[in-house]
KOLKEBA-459292 format. One record per residue: residue in three letters; x negated, y, z of N, C-alpha, C in turn. Coordinates in steps of 0.2 Angstrom, whole numbers, m for minus. Example, Ala and Ser with C-alpha at 12.3 -4.5 7.8 and 13.67 -1.06 7.14 Angstrom:
aa/n.xx/n.yy/n.zz/ca.xx/ca.yy/ca.zz/c.xx/c.yy/c.zz
ALA/m66/m28/39/m62/m22/39/m66/m16/39
SER/m64/m11/35/m68/m5/36/m64/0/39
END
This chain:
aa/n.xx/n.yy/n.zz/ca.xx/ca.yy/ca.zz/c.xx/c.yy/c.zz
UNK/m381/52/m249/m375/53/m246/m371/46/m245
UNK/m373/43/m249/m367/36/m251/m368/31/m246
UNK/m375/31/m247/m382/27/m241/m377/28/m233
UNK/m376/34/m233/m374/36/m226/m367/33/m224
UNK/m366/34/m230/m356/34/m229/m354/25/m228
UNK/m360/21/m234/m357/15/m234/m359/11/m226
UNK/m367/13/m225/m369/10/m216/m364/12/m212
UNK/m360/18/m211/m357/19/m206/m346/15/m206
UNK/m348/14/m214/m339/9/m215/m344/2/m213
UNK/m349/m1/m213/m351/m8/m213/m352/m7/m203
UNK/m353/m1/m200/m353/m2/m196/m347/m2/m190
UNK/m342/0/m194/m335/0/m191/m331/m8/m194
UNK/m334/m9/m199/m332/m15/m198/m333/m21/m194
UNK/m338/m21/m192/m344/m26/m187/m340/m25/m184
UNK/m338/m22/m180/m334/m17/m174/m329/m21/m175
UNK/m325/m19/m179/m317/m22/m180/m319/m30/m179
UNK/m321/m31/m184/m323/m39/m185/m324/m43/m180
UNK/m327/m40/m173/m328/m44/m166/m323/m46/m163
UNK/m318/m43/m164/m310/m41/m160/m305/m43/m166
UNK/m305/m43/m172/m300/m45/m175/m302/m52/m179
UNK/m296/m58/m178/m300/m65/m182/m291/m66/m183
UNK/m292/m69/m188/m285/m75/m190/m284/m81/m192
UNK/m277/m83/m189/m276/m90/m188/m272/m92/m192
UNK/m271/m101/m192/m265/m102/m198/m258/m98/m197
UNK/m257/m96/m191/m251/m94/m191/m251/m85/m190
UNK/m256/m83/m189/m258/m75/m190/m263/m73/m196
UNK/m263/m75/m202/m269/m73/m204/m271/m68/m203
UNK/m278/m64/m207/m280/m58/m206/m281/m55/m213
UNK/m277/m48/m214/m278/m47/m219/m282/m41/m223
UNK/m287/m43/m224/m294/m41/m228/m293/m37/m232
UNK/m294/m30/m233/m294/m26/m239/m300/m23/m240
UNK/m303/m22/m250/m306/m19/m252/m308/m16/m257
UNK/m308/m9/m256/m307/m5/m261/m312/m4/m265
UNK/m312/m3/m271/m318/0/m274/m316/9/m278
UNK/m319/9/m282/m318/15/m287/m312/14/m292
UNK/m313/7/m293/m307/5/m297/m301/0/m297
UNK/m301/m3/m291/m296/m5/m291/m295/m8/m283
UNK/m291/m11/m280/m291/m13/m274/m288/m21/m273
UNK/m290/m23/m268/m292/m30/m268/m290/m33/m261
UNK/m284/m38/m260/m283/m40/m253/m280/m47/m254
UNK/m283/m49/m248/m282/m56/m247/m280/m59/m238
UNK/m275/m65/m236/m274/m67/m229/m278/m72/m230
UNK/m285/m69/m224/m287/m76/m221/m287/m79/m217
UNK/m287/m88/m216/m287/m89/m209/m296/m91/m208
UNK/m298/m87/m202/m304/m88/m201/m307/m95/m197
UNK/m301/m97/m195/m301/m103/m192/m305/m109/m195
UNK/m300/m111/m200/m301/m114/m206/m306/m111/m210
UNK/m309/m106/m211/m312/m102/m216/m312/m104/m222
UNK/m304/m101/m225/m301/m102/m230/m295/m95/m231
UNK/m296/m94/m238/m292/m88/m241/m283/m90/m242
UNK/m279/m88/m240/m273/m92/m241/m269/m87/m247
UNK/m270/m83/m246/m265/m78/m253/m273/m73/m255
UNK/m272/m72/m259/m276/m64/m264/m270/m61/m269
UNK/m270/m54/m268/m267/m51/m272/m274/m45/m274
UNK/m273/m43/m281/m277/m37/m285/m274/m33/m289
UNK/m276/m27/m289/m275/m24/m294/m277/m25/m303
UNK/m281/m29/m301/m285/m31/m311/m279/m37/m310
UNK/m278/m41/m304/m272/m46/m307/m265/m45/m309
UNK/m265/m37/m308/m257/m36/m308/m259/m31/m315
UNK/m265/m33/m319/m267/m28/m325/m268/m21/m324
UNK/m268/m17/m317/m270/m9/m318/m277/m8/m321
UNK/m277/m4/m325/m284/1/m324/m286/5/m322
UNK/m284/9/m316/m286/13/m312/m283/13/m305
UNK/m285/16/m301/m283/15/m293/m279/22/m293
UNK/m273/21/m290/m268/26/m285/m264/24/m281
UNK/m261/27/m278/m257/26/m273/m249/21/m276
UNK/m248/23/m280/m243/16/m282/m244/10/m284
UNK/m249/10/m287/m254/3/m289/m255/m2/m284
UNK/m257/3/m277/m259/m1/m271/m254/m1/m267
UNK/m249/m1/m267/m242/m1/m264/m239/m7/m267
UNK/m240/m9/m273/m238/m14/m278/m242/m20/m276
UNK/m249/m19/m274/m254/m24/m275/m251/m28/m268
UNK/m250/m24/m262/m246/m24/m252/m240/m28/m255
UNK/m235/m26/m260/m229/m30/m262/m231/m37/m265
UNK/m234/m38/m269/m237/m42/m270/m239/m50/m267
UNK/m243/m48/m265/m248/m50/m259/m244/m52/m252
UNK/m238/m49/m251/m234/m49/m247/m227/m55/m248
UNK/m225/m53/m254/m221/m59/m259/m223/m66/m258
UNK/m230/m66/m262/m233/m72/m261/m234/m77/m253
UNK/m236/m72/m248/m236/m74/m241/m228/m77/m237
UNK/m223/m74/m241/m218/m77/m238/m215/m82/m242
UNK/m218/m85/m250/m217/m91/m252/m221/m96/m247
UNK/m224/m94/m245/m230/m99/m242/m228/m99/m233
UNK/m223/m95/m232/m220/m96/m226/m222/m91/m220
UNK/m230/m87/m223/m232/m83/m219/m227/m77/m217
UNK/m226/m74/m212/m223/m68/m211/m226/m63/m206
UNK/m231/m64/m205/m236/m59/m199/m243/m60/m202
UNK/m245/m54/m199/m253/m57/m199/m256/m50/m196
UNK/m262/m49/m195/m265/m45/m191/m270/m41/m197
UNK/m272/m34/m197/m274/m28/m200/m282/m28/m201
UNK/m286/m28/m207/m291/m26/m205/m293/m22/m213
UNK/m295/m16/m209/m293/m10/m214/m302/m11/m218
UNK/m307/m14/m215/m313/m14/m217/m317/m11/m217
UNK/m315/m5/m214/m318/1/m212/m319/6/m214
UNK/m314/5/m220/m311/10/m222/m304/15/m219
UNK/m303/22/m220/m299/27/m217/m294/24/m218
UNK/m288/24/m214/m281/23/m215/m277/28/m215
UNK/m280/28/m224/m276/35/m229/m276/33/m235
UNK/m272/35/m237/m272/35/m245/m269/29/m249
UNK/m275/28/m253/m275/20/m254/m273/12/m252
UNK/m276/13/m246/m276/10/m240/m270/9/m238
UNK/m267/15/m234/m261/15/m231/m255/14/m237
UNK/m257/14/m242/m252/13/m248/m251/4/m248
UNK/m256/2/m248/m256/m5/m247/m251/m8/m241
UNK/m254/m7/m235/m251/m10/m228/m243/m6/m230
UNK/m240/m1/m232/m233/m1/m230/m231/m4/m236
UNK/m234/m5/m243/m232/m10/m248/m230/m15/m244
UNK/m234/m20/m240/m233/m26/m238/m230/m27/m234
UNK/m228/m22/m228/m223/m19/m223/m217/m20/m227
UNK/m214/m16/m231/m209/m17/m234/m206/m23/m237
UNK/m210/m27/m239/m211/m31/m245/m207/m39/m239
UNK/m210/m36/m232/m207/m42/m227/m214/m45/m224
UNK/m219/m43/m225/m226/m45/m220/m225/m40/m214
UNK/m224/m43/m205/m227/m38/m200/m234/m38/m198
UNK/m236/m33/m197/m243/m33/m194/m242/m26/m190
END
């Protein structure tokens, strides 16, 4: 079953991927989730270079939920506006925009990042 589920998020990413790219002045912001912890970084694709990373294991959680990753959005979002960043464009990975996920983007939303 896993087989099935991960070809079909690698195939929706491909998809997004075609249509979504980020610039120094838009990055793109890359999320990814696992079992344990959740993981986002703004790239500029242009440059193919990572300009901020925020994590869960770097803000010390042990486990993944929805406040954790609200926190990692906050985070990640704080950082981006030392560095002057204040937009950037969504790329969920291919994963559902629920739960975890969504708890991140409105972290960041709040925090002062528009997408």
């Amino acid at each position: 079953m896993s087989s099935v589920k991960s070809e079909r998020r690698q195939k929706i990413k491909w998809r997004v991927r075609k249509k979504v790219s980020g610039t120094p002045e838009r990055p793109r912001l890359s999320v990814f989730r696992s079992n344990t912890g959740i993981y986002a970084q703004l790239i500029d694709d242009i440059a193919g270079k990572t300009l901020v990373a925020a994590s869960s294991l770097e803000l010390g959680f042990k486990s993944l939920n929805i406040d954790n990753s609200k926190q990692v959005g906050t985070s990640l979002a704080k950082k981006a506006t030392e560095l002057g960043l204040n937009a950037c464009v969504f790329d969920r990975s291919g994963y559902l925009y629920h739960g975890n996920i969504k708890a991140l983007a409105e972290g960041a939303r709040e925090a002062g990042l528009n997408f």
